[in-house]
C-alpha positions in Angstrom: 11.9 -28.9 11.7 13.3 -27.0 14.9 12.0 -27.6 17.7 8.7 -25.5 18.2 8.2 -22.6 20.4 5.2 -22.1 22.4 5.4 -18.6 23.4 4.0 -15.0 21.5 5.2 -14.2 18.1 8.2 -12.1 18.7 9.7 -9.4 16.2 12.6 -12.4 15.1 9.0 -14.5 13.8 7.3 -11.7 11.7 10.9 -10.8 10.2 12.2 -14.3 9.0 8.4 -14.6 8.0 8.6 -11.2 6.4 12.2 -11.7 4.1 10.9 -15.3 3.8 7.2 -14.2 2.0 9.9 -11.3 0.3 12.2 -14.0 -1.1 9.2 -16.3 -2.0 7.3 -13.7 -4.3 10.5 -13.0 -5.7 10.3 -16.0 -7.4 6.9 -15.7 -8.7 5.4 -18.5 -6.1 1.6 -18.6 -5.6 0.3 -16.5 -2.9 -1.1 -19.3 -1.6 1.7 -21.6 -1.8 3.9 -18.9 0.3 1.6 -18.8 2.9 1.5 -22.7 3.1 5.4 -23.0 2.8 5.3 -20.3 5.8 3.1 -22.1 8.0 5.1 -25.4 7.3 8.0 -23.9 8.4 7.6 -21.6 11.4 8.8 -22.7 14.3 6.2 -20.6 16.6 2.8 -22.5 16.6 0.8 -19.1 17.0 2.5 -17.8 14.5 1.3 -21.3 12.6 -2.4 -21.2 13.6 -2.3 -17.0 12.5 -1.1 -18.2 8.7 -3.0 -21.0 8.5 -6.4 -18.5 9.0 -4.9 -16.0 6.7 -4.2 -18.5 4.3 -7.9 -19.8 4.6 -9.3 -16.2 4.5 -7.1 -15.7 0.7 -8.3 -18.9 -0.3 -11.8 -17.2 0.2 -11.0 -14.3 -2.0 -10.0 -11.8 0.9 -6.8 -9.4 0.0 -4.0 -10.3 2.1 -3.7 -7.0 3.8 -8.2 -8.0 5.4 -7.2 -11.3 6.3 -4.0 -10.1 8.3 -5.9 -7.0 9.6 -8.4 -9.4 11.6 -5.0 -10.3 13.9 -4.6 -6.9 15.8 -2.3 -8.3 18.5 0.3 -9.9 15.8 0.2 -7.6 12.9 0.8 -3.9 13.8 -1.7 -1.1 11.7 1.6 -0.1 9.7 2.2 -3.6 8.8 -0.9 -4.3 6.9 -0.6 -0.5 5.8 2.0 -1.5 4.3 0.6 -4.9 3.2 -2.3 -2.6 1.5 0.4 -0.6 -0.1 2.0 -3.4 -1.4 -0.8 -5.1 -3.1 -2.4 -1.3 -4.4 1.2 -1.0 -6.2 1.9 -5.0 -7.3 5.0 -4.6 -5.3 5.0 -6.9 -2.5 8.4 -8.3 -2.6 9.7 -4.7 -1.7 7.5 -4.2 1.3 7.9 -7.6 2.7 11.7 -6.8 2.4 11.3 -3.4 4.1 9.3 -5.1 6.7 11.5 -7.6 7.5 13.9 -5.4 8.1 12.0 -3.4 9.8 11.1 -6.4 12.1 15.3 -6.9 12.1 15.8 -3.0 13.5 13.6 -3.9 16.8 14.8 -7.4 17.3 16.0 -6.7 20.9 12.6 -4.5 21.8 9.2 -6.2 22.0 6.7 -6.5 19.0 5.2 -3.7 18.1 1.7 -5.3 16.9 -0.4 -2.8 19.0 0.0 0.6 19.3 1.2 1.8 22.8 -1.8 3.4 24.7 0.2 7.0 25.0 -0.3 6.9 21.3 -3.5 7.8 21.6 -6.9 6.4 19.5 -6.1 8.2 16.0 -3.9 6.0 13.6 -1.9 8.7 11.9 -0.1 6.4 9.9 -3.0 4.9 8.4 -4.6 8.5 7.7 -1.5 9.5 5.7 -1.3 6.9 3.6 -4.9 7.0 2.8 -5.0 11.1 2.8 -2.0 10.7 0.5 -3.9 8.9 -2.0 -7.2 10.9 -1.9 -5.5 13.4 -2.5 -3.7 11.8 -5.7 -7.0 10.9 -7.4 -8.4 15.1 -6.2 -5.5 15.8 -8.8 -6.3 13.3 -11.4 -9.9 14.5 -11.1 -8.8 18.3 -10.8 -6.1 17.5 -14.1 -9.1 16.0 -16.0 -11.4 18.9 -15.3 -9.4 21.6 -15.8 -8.1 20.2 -19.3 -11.9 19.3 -20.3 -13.1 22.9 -19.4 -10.4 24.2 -21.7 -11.0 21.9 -24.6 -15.1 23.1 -23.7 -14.2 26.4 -23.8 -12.4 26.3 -27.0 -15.2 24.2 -28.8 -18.3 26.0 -27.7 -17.0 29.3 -29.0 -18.8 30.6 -31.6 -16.6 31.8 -34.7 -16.9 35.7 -33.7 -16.5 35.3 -30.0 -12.7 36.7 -29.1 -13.0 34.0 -26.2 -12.6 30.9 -28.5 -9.7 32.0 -30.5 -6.5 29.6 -29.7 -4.8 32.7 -28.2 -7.2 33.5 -25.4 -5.3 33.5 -22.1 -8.0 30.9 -19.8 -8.2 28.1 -21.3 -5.1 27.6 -22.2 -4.0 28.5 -18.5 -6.8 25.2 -18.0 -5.3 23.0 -20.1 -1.8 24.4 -19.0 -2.5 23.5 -15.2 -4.1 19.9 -16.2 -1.3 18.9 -18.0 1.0 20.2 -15.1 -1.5 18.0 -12.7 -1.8 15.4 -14.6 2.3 14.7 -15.2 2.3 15.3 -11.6 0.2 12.8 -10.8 1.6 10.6 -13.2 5.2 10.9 -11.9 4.3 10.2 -8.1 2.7 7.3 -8.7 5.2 5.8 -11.0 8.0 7.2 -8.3 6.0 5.0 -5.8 6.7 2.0 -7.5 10.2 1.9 -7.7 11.2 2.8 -4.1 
């Protein structure tokens, strides 16, 4: 092992601990067996202590994205947005790459784990990745109920009401704009994956 560094975890740490965890999942390793191989071989011995209590909190059922979120001064509030992210999709390789080379971009500049005070108290990052999927499941909800309220229309028609024949203009507009929401929906999410 190198020999260890005492001082605060620098932008160099979280990204060799970031493409490391990236490479690691890869290859289908354990959760729990990355963040031991990670502790064993960081060189920083905050950066050690940090892993081994995030380890400790997964073993205790916590998603990765809680137990890093109780480090504000390491881990930044996009980081574990994006850790959240990550285990929401099952994609965690592909943020721990774009992390680490997020981490690689600002290896000169000092670590961004807390958001400078002209920033303000609002974490705008954090409300756009959770407004973005609210409003994902409003259009689920919104696809589901405007298709159901055309199927209802159709089947509570009585046999000489105009409004239930298959050519009356609302609800197939309802079904129309449920299907259009619901393909919609269905596309995003599945477009989120693959980036």
């Amino acid at each position: 092992m190198a020999e260890e560094n005492q001082g605060p975890i620098t932008n160099a740490d979280l990204a060799i601990v970031c493409r490391q965890f990236a490479t690691l999942t890869k290859a289908d390793i354990n959760i729990l067996e990355i963040l031991e191989t990670l502790r064993a071989q960081t060189t920083n011995a905050l950066l050690r202590e940090v892993l081994d209590q995030v380890q400790q909190d997964v073993e205790m059922g916590h998603t990765l994205a809680t137990s890093f979120s109780r480090y504000p001064n390491t881990f930044s509030p996009f980081f574990i947005t994006m850790i959240r992210e990550g285990e929401l999709e099952g994609d965690m390789d592909r943020v721990f790459d774009d992390l680490a080379d997020h981490f690689e971009t600002r290896l000169g500049g000092t670590p961004d784990a807390r958001r400078p005070a002209r920033a303000g108290l609002f974490d705008w990052e954090a409300a756009a990745s959770a407004f973005q999927w609210i409003f994902i499941w409003l259009c689920a909800l919104g696809a589901a109920c405007a298709i159901g309220a055309g199927l209802i229309w159709y089947a509570t028609a009585g046999p000489t009401d105009r409004i239930g024949l298959p050519g009356d203009r609302i609800p197939n507009i309802l079904i129309f704009i449920g299907i259009i929401l619901g393909l919609g929906v269905l596309l995003f999410t599945r477009g989120r994956r693959r980036l």
